[in-house]
C-alpha positions in Angstrom: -9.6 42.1 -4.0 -10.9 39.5 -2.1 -13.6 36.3 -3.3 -15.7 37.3 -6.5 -18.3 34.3 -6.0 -19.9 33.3 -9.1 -18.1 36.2 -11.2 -19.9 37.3 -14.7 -17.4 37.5 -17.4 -17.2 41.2 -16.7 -15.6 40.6 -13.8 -12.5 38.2 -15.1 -9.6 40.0 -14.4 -7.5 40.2 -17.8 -4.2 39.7 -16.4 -2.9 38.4 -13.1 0.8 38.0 -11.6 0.5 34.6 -10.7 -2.7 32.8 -11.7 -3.4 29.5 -9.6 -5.7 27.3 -11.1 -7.7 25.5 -8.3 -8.8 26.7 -4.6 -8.3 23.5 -2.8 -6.1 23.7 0.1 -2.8 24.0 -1.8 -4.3 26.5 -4.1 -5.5 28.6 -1.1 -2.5 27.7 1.0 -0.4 28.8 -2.0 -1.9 32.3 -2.3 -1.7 33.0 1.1 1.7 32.6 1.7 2.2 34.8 -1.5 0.2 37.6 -0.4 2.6 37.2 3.0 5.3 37.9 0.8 4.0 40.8 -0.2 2.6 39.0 -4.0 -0.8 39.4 -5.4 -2.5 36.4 -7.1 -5.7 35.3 -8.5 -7.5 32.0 -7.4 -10.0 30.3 -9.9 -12.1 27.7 -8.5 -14.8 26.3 -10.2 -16.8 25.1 -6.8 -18.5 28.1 -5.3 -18.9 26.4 -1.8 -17.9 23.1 0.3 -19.2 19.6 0.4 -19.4 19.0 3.6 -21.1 15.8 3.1 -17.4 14.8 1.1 -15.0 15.0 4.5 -12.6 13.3 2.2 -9.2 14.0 4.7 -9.1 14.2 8.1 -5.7 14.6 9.5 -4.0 17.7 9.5 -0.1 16.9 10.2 1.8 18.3 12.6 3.9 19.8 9.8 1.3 21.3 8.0 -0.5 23.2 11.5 3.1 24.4 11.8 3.1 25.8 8.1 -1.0 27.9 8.8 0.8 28.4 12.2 2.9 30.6 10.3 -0.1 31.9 8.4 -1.3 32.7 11.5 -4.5 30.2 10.8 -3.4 27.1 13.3 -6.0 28.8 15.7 -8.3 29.4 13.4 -8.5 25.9 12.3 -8.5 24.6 15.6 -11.1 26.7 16.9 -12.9 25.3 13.9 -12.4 21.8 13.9 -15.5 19.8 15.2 -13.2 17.0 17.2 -10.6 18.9 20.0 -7.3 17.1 20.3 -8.3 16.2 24.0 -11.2 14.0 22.8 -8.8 11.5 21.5 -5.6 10.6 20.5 -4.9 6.9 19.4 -6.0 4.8 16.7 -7.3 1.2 17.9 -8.0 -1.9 16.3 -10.7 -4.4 17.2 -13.2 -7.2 16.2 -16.3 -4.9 16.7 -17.1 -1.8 18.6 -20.1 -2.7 20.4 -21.2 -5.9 22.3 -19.4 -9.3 23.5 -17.9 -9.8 20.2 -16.1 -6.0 20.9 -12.2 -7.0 21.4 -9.2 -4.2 21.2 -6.7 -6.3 19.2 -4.3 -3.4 18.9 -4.1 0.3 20.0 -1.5 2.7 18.5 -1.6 6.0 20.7 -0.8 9.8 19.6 -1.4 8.4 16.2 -1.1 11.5 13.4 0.9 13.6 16.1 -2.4 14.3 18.1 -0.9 15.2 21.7 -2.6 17.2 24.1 -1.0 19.8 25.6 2.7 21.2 24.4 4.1 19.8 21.3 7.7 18.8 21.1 9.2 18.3 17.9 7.1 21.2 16.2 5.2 24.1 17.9 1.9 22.4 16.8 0.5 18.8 17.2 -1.9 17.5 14.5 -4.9 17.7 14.2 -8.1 15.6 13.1 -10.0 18.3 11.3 -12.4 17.4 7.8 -11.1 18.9 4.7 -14.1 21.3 3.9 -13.6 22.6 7.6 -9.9 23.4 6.6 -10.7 24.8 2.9 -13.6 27.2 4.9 -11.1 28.4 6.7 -8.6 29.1 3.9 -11.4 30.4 2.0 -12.3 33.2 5.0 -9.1 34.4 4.7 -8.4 35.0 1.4 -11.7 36.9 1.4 -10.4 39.1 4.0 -7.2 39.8 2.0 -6.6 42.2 -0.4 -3.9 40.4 -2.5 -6.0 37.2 -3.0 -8.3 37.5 -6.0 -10.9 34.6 -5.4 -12.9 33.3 -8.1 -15.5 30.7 -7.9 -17.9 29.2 -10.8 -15.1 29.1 -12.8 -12.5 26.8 -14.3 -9.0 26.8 -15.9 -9.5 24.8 -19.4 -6.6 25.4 -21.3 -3.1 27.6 -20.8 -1.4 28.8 -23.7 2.0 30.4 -24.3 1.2 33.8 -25.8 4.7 34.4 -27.4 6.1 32.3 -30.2 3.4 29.1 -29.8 0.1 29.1 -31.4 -1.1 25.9 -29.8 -0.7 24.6 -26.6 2.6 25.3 -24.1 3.4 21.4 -24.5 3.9 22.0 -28.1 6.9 23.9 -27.8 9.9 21.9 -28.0 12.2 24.2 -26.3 10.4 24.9 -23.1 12.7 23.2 -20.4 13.0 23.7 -16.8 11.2 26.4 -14.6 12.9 29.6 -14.9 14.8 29.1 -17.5 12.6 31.4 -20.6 13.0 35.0 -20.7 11.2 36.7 -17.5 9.1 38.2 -20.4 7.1 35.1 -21.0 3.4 35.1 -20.6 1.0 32.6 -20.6 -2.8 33.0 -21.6 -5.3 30.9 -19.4 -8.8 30.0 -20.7 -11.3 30.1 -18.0 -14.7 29.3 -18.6 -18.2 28.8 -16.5 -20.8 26.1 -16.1 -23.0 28.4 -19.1 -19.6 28.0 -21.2 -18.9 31.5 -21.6 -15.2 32.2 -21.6 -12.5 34.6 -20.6 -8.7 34.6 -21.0 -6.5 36.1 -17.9 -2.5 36.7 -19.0 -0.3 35.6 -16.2 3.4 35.4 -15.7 3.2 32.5 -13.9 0.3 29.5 -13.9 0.4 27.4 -11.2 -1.6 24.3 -11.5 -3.2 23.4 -8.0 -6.7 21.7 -10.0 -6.2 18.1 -8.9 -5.7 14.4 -10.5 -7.3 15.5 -13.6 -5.6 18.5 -14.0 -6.1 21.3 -16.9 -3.1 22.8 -16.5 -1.0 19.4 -16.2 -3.1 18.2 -19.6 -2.0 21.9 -21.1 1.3 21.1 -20.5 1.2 17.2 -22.1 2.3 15.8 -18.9 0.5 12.7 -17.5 0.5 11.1 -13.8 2.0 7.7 -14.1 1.8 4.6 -11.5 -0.7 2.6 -10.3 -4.2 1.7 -8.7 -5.6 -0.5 -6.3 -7.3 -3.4 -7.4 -10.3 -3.3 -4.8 -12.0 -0.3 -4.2 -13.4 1.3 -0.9 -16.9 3.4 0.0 -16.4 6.1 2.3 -20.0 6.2 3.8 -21.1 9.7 5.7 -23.9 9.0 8.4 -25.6 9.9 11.4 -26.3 8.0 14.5 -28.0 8.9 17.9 -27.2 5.8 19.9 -23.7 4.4 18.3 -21.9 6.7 20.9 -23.3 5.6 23.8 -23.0 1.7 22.3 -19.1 1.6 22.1 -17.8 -0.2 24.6 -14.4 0.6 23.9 -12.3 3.1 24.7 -12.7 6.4 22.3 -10.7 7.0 19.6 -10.2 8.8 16.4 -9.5 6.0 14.4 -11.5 2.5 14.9 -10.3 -0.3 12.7 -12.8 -3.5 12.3 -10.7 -6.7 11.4 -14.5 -8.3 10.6 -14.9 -11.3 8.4 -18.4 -10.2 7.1 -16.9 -6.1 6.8 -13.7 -4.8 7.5 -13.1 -1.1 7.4 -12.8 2.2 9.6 -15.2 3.9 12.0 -14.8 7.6 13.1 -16.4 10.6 14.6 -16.9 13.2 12.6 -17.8 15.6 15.5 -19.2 15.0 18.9 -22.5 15.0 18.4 -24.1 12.6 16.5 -22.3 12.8 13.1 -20.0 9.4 11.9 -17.8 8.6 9.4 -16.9 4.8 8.1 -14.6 3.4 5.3 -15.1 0.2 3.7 -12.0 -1.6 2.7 -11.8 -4.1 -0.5 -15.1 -3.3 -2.0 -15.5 -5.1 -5.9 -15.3 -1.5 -8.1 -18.1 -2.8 -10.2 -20.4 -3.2 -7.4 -23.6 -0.4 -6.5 -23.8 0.3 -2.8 -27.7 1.5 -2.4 -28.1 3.5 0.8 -29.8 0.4 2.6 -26.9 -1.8 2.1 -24.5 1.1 3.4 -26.2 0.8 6.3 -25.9 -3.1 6.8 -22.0 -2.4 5.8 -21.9 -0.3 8.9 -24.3 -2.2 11.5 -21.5 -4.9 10.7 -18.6 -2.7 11.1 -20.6 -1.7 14.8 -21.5 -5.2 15.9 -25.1 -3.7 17.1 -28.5 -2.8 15.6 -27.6 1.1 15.7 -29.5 3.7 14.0 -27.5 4.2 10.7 -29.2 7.4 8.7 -27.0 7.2 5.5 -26.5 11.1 4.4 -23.9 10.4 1.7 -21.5 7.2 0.1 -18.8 8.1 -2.1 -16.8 4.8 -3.9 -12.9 5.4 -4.8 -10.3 3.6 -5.4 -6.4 4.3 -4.0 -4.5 5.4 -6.4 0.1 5.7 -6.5 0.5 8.1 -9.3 3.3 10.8 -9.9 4.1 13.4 -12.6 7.4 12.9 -14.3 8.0 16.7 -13.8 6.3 19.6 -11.9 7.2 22.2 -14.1 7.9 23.9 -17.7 9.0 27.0 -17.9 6.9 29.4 -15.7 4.2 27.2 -14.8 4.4 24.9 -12.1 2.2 21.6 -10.8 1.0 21.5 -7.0 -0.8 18.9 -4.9 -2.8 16.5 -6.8 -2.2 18.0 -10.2 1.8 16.7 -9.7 0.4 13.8 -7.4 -1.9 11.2 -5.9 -1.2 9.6 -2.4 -3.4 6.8 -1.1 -5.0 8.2 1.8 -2.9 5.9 4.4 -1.3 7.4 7.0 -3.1 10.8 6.0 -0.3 12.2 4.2 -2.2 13.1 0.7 -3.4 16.6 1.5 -0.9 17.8 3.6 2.4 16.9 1.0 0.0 19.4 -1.5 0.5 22.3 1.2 3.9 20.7 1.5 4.3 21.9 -2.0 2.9 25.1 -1.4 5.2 26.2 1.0 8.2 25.2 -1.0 7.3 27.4 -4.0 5.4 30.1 -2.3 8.9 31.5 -1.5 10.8 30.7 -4.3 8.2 32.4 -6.7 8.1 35.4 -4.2 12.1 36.0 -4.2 11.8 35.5 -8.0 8.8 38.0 -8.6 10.3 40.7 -6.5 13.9 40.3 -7.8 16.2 39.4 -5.4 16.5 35.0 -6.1 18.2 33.9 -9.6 15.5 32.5 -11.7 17.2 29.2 -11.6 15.4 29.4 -7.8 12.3 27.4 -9.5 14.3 24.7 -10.8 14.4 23.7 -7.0 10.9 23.2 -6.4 10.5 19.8 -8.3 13.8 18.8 -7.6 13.1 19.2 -4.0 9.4 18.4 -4.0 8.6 15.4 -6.5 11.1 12.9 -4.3 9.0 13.8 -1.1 5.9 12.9 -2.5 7.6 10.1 -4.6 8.8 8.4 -0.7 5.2 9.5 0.4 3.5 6.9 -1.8 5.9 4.5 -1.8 5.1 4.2 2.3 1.4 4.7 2.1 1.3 2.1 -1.0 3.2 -0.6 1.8 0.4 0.4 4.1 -2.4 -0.2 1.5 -1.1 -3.8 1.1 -1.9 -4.3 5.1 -5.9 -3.2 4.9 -8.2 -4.6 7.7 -9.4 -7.2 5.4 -6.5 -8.7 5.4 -6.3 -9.3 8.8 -9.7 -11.0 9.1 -10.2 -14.4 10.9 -13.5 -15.8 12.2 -11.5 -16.6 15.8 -10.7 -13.5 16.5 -14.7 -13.0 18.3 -13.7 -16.5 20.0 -14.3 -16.4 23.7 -12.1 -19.8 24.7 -8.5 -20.5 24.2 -8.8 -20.8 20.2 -10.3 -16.7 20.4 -7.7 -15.6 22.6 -4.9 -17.5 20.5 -6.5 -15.6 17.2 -6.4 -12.5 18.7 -3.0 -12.5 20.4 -1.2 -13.5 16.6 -3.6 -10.7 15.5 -1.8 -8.5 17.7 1.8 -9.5 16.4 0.7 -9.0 12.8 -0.6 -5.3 13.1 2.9 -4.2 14.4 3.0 -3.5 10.4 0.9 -0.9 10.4 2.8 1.4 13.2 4.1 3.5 10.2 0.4 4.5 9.4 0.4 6.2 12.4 3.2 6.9 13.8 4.9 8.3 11.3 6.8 11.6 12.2 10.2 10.1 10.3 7.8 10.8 6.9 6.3 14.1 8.7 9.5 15.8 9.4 12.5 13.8 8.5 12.5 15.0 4.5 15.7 16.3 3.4 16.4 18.5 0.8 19.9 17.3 0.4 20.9 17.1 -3.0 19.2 20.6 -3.7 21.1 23.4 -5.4 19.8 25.6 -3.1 21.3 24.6 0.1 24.8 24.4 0.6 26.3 20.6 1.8 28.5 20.4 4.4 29.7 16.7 4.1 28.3 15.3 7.0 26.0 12.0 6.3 22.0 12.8 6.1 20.3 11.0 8.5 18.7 7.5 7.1 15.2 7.9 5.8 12.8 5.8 7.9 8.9 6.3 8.4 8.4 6.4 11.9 11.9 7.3 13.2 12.4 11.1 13.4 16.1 12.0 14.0 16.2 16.1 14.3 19.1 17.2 12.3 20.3 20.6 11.2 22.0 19.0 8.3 22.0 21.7 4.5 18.6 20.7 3.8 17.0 19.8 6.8 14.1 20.9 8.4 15.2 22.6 11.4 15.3 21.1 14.8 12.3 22.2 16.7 12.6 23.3 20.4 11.2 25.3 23.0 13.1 28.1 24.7 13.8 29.1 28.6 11.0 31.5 28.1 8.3 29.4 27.0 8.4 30.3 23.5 9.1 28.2 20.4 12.1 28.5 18.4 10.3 28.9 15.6 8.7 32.3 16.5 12.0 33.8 16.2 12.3 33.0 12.5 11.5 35.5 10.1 9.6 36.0 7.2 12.5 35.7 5.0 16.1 34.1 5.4 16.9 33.8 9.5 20.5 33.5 10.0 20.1 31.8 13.6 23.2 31.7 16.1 23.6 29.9 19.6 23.8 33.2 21.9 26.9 31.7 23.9 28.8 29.7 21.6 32.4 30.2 21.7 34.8 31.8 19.3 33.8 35.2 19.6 30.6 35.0 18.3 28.4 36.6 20.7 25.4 39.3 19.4 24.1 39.8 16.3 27.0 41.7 15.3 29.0 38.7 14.2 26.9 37.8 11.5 26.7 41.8 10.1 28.2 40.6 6.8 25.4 38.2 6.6 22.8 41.5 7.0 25.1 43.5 4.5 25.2 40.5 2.1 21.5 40.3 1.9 20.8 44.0 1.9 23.3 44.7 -1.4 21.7 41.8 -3.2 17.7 42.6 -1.8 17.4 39.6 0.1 15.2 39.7 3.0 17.4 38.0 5.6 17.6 38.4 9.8 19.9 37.5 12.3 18.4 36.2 15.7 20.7 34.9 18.5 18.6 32.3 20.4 19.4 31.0 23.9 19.8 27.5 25.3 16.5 25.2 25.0 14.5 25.0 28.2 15.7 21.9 29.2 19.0 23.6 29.0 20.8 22.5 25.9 22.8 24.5 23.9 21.4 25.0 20.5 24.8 24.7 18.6 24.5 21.3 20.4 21.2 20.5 18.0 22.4 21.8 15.2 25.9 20.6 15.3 27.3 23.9 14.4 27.2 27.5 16.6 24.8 28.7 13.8 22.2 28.0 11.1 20.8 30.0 8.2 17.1 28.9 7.5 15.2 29.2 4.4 11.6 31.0 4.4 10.4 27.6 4.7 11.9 26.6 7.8 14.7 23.9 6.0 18.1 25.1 6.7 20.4 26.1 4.0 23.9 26.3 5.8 25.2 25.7 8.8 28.5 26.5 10.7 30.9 29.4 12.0 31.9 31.6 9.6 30.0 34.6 8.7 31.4 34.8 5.3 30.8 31.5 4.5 27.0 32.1 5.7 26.8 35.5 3.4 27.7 33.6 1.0 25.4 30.5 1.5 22.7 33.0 1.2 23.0 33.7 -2.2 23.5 30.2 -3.5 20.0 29.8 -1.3 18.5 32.6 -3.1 19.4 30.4 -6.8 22.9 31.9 -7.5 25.1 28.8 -7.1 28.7 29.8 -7.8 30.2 28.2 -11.7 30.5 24.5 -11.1 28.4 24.1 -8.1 25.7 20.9 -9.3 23.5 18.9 -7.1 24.6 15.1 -6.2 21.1 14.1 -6.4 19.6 12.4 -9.3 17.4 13.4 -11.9 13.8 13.9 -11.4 13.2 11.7 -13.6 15.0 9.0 -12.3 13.1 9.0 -8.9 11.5 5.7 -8.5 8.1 5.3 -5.6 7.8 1.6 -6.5 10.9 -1.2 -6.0 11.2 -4.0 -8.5 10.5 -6.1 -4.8 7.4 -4.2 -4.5 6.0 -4.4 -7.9 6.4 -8.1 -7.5 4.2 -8.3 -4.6 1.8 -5.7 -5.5 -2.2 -6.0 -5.8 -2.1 -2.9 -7.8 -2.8 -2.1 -11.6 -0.7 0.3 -13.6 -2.7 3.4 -14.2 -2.2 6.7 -16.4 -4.1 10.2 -16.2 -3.8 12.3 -18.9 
């Protein structure tokens, strides 16, 4: 149907297949990868355009271009973005940014996966890119397509079951895990506008995508639990003709001030003349007038610059996580399930994150061919990612640029140079910020009921290391092929049952795998087989993956690996949620997951904190 911008109640649809509450970028995200799949859905979003002059994130993962790479929107976005990879790639830290008291204390380069040229451990590199850039790009395309229902000036206030429950879906006592009522279910969502005039749209599914203070998440009786900074920060928005031509250090995307008088983050927004800054450790009591936001970032600069202020916007960092993502049909995404500090730019893309993992699940569910039991995966799988997400960007927010501050750091003699080298030392701590493609791409879905273990050890979790691993619940190895191409353009839209075209034992062309193709045709499971070649440096695939072949979920993890086409037939249906009597996960609870150590807590800064 396309975007219905500021809809009268006429034009409420009464019922929808899936109804998403929220068109941020998981919301969007989320549709589009439905309507990929062939599913209609209906977006309601109470903002009916941007705010540019709230960039709020920046950094677009390498993950996350890889996942609108295969929305066929990484071009899009790129095209769009403001800042080209080639302008700059590292992130550097310094005393100042202009003038004799300018000093590079410490540089971390390709910081957030920005590298020029070819990519190697994904087909796409990051990208620094302002939120409303990416959500006007999300928002274009589910205008032009016909199984996105957009709605804007209105908002999700309440979902209701309508069967057996006159109040809200938290008040029924029996509603456990997704999946698990009758497919009958529906729920009734109350939308309403800014005049207060109501609808109601009946959906079998509700997914909540509507942010920290959530409608659907309050609906449901669930609250985000954790904890807040105790200092606050002011992201400041401004314009400035001659601090370009001022720097006197090399450009980045990033420029940390360790200042004793301000300490925060400098940026370009685009290259012309529009900035970005970010004061660190602010007192959340304190007003910052327009004037003084301007001082903040004179200081940050080091020069009498013109500052023209166009916007200021005060928050605090915030570690919170839903207990659960889901009841019965309806489902939490992105900051409705979670809040991430912003360190290490990992907050908005884990929400698409979360997209991508149920956009599929819902799909195979919807159209018949995955168990129900499919959607008990999504927090299981999910809710641990974002739970290790915090838990690293919390460590980071602990190491602010404040807390590196020292008057001799702008020392010219020995003392300065001294100050500056131990400055050095200390900000090896903040490499994970940056340089962190072990929390990209090295999630596991290991203990998931929808991939199938093979006994071999998962590699250990660590933030910056990425070890490429084709271990049951892995994201799959990334390379490129002899012909230029990546590996992941052979993957289809459904399962891919991917072989090493030369591996021995008789298991050359697709052939091999026909009980795989017959498996998923008898069950309805959309599933290919694609024999791949050695990578272009030569290696054998079955070399990578440790086995002569791989069956990969619709979201690029792998679910199996190994030789034996029955055994991969089989894999496919405990991928697609029918896991054979007896089989259980290993993993914990998701209850039990933990972001914060008992170490931690002890050293922490932070405030426990509770949204309802």
């Amino acid at each position: 149907m396309g975007a219905l911008a500021a809809a009268v109640r006429e034009q409420i649809p009464g019922e929808a297949q899936v109804l998403i509450s929220g068109g941020g970028p998981s919301g969007l995200f989320l549709a589009l990868d439905l309507a990929g799949r062939g599913i209609p859905s209906t977006v309601i979003e109470p903002r009916g355009s941007v705010d540019h002059t709230r960039p709020r994130a920046k950094t677009t993962n390498a993950r996350t271009m890889t996942h609108l790479r295969r929305l066929g929107l990484a071009d899009a976005l790129r095209a769009a973005a403001p800042l080209p990879v080639d302008y700059a790639q590292d992130v550097i830290f310094c005393t100042r940014l202009a003038g004799p008291a300018a000093h590079e204390l410490r540089r971390f380069r390709n910081s957030f996966q920005l590298v020029p040229g070819r990519y190697g451990p994904q087909p796409e590199c990051g990208q620094q890119v302002p939120q409303p850039v990416l959500e006007e790009v999300l928002r274009a395309a589910a205008a032009r397509n016909p199984l996105v229902t957009f709605i804007t000036g209105w908002s999700v206030t309440e979902v209701r079951e309508v069967r057996g429950a006159e109040g809200p879906v938290a008040a029924r006592p029996d509603v456990q895990a997704a999946g698990s009522q009758a497919a009958a279910t529906l729920y009734a969502a109350v939308v309403a506008d800014a005049s207060g005039s109501t609808a109601t749209i009946r959906s079998s599914y509700v997914v909540g995508a509507d942010g920290g203070s959530s409608a659907v998440r309050r609906s449901l009786g669930i609250r985000l639990e954790g904890s807040s900074a105790a200092l606050s920060n002011i992201s400041i928005l401004f314009r400035s003709k001659e601090l370009g031509a001022a720097i006197t250090l090399d450009s980045a995307v990033q420029y940390w001030v360790v200042g004793s008088e301000a300490a925060g983050m400098v940026g370009r927004m685009d290259l012309a003349d529009t900035w970005w800054a970010i004061i660190q450790g602010v007192d959340p009591g304190k007003d910052v007038a327009p004037g003084d936001a301007a001082a903040l970032v004179r200081s940050l600069v080091g020069a009498e610059v013109d500052v023209d202020v166009v916007a200021t916007d005060p928050w605090t960092a915030r570690m919170l996580l839903a207990p659960e993502y889901s009841r019965g049909n309806i489902f939490l995404v992105g900051d409705a399930a979670h809040l991430n500090p912003p360190w290490g730019g990992h907050g908005f893309n884990t929400c698409v994150g979360d997209a991508a993992n149920l956009a599929w699940k819902l799909a195979g569910v919807i159209q018949g061919w995955a168990n129900p039991r499919l959607l008990d995966s999504y927090g299981l799988e999910r809710r641990p990612v974002a739970a290790r997400t915090i838990r690293d960007a919390a460590a980071n927010g602990k190491a602010l640029a404040y807390h590196f501050a020292d008057p001799r750091l702008a020392g010219h003699g020995p003392e300065g140079v001294a100050a500056r080298q131990a400055a050095h030392e200390a900000l090896a701590v903040k490499q994970s910020e940056f340089d962190s493609l072990g929390l990209v791409l090295g999630y596991a879905y290991a203990d998931s009921p929808a991939v199938v273990p093979d006994g071999a050890p998962v590699p250990a979790e660590d933030p910056i290391r990425y070890v490429a691993s084709a271990t049951p619940g892995a994201l799959l190895p990334h390379a490129w092929l002899q012909d230029s191409t990546s590996l992941y353009s052979r993957l289809g839209g459904g399962f891919t049952l991917m072989a090493y075209d030369g591996a021995p034992g008789g298991m050359h062309g697709g052939h091999a795998f026909a009980e795989v193709l017959e498996a998923g045709a008898r069950q309805g499971i959309p599933v290919t087989v694609a024999m791949v070649g050695p990578a272009d440096d030569g290696t054998p695939l079955s070399e990578l993956w440790g086995a002569p072949a791989v069956l990969v979920r619709p979201d690029q993890h792998v679910a199996w690996r190994g030789s034996s086409a029955e055994a991969a037939a089989a894999a496919l249906t405990v991928a697609a949620g029918s896991a054979p009597a007896g089989y259980a996960s290993a993993g914990a609870s998701p209850q039990s997951t933990s972001f914060t150590s008992s170490q931690d807590e002890a050293r922490s800064s932070y405030v426990d904190a509770v949204i309802p």
